[in-house]
C-alpha positions in Angstrom: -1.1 -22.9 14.7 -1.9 -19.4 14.3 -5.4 -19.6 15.3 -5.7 -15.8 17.0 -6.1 -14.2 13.4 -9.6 -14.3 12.6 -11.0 -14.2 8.8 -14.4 -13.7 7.4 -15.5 -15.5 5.0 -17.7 -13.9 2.5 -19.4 -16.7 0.7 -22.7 -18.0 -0.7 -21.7 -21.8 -1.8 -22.2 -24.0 0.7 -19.4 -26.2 -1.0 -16.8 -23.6 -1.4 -17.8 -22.2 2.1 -17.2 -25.2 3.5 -14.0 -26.2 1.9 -12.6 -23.1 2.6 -13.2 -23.0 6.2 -12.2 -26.5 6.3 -8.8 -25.4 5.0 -8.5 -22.5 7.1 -9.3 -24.0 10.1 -6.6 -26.7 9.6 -4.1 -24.2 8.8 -5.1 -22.8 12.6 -7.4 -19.6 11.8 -10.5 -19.0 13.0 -12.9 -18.7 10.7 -16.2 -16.7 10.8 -19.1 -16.6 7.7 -21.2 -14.6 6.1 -23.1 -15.6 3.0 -24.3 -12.0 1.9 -23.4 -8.5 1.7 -25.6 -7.0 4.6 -24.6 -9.6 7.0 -21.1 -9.2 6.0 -21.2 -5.7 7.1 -22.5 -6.7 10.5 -20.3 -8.9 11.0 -16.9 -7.2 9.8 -18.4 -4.1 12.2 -18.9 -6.5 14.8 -15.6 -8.9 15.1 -13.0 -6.9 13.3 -12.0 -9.3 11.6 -7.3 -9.7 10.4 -8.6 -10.5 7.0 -11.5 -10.7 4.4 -11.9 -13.6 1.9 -14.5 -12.1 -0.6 -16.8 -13.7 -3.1 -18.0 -11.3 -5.7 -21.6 -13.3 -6.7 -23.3 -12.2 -3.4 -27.5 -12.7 -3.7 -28.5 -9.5 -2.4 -25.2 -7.4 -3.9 -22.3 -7.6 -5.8 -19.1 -8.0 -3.7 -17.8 -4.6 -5.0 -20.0 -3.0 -2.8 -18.5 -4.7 0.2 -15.4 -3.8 -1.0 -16.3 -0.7 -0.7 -18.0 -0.1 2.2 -14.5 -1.6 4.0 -12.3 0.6 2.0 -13.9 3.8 3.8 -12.6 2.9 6.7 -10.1 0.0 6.9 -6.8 -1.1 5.6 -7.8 -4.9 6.7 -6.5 -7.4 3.7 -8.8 -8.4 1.1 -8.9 -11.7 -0.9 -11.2 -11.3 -4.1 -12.3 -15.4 -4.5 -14.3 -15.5 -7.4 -15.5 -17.3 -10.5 -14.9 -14.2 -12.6 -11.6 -14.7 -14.8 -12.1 -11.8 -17.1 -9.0 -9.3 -16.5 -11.4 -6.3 -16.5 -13.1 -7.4 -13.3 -9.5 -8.7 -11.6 -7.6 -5.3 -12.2 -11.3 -3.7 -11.2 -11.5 -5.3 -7.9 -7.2 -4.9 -7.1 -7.7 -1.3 -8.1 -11.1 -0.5 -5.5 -8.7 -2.4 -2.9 -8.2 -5.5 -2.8 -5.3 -7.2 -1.8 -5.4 -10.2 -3.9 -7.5 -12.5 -6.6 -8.0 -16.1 -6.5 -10.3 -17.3 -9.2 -12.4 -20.6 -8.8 -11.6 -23.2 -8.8 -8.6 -22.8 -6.9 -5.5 -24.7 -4.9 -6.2 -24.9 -1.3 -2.4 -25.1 0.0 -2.4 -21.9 -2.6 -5.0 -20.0 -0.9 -3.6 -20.7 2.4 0.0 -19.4 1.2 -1.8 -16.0 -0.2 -3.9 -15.5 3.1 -0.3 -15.6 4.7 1.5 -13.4 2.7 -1.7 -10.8 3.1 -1.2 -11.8 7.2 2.3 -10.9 7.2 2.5 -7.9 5.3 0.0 -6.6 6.8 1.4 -7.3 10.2 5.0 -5.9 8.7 3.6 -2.4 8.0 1.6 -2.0 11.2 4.3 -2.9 13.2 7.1 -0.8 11.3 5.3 1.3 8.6 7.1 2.4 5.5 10.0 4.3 6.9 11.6 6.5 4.4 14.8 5.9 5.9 14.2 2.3 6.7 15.6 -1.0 5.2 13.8 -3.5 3.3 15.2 -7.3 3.1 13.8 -10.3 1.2 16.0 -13.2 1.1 19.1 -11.7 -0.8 17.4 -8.3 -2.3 18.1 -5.3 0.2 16.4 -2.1 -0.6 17.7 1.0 1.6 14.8 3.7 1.3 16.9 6.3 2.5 19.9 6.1 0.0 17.8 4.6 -2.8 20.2 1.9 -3.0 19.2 -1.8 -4.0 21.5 -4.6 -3.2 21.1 -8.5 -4.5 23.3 -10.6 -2.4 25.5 -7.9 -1.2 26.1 -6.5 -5.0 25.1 -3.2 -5.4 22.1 -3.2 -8.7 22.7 -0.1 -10.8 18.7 0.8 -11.0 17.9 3.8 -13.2 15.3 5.8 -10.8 12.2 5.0 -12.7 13.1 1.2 -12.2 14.4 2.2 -8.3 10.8 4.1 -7.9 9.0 0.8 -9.6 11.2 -1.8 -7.7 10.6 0.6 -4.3 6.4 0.6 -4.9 6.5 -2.9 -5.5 8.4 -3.4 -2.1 6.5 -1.3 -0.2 3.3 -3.6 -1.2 4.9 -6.8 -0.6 2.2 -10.2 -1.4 -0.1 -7.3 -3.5 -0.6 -7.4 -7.2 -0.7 -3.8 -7.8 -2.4 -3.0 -11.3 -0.9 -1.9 -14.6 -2.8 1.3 -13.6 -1.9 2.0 -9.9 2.0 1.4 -10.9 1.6 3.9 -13.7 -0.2 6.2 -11.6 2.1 6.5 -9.3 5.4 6.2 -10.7 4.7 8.7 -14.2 1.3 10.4 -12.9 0.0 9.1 -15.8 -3.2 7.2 -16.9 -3.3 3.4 -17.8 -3.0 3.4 -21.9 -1.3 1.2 -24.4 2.0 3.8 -24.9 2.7 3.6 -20.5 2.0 0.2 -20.1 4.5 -0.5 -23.0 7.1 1.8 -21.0 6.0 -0.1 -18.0 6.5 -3.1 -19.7 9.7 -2.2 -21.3 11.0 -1.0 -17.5 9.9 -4.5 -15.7 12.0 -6.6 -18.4 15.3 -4.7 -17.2 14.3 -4.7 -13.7 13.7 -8.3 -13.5 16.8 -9.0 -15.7 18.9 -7.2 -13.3 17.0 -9.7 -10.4 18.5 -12.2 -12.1 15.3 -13.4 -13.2 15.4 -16.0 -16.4 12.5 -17.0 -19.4 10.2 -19.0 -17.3 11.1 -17.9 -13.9 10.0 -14.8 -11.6 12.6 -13.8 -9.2 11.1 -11.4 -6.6 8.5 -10.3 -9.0 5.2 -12.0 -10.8 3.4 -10.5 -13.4 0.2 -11.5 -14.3 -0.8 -10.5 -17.4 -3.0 -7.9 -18.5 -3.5 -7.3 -15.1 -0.1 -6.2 -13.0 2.9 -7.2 -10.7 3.4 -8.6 -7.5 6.7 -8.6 -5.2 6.5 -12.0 -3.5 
């Protein structure tokens, strides 16, 4: 049990609330509530909390605004949980911040596994940062930062350097879905339109075909579509 992290919940629905803490509190967090905005804010300021678990359908505000207000300050994970599916408010929410979307209804061993992965990268870059001349390891993929060389099992992987800078970004970010936009942005400089998402696109099928990755399966990386990728 790994009960020294604690989370706040963010939540209206007594229900989901009450699930979720439920779920948490089994998987040996502690768990601390908030049902709007205003508290929220008190009560991130007050317990600093490892990780936020947001709702967007807040009564007094929309989650955004949350968002937000932790952004200005804090680097602490953020899981969006909301009953918004549309893609424009997912790749909205990852690109203000967040760490992560789970849309209702969800998977509670799911949830639990992405509150993890938030956890541990989160931990992974306090403790060691992104060193430019570090190594990256995840099962068999070895990235080595300082040569820009990327290894599978030992073999070296003949990347061209936009796929190296993409594979790299998407290391660096490990358990984040990092948006169609924010990959562009930072790989080309570029803005999110249909021509660099196509080159995006184009560059993620060699990438993951070089990962070994086959039809129907996601080796390393996940997209989601219409909204981004995620290393996991």
């Amino acid at each position: 049990m790994n009960n020294k992290y604690k989370i706040l919940l963010v939540e209206d629905e007594p229900s989901i609330s009450s699930l979720v803490s439920t779920v948490l509190g089994n998987a040996g967090y502690q768990v601390i509530h908030a049902e709007s905005c205003s508290f929220a804010k008190t009560m991130f300021s007050s317990y600093v909390p490892d990780l936020v678990i947001l709702d967007l359908g807040l009564p007094d505000e929309d989650g955004m605004v949350l968002l937000d207000f932790i952004r200005r300050d804090s680097l602490v994970p953020i899981i969006v949980l909301s009953a918004r599916t549309d893609e424009k408010d997912k790749v909205m929410a990852l690109d203000a911040g967040a760490n992560d979307y789970v849309t209702k209804p969800f998977g509670s061993a799911e949830l639990v596994a992405r509150v993890r992965t938030s956890l541990r990268f989160n931990r992974r870059t306090n403790l060691e940062g992104c060193l430019p001349d570090g190594r990256f390891a995840l099962r068999d993929l070895t990235i080595d930062y300082g040569a820009r060389r990327v290894f599978l099992a030992d073999e070296e992987i003949k990347f061209t350097q936009t796929e190296y800078n993409i594979v790299a970004l998407l290391s660096e970010h490990l358990g984040k879905m990092m948006t169609y936009s924010a990959i562009i942005k930072t790989v080309w400089g570029d803005t999110a339109h249909e021509t660099s998402i196509k080159k995006l696109q184009v560059n993620m099928a060699n990438i993951r075909k070089k990962l070994g990755s086959r039809p129907g399966e996601n080796n390393y990386i996940k997209n989601e579509l219409g909204v981004g990728y995620r290393m996991e």
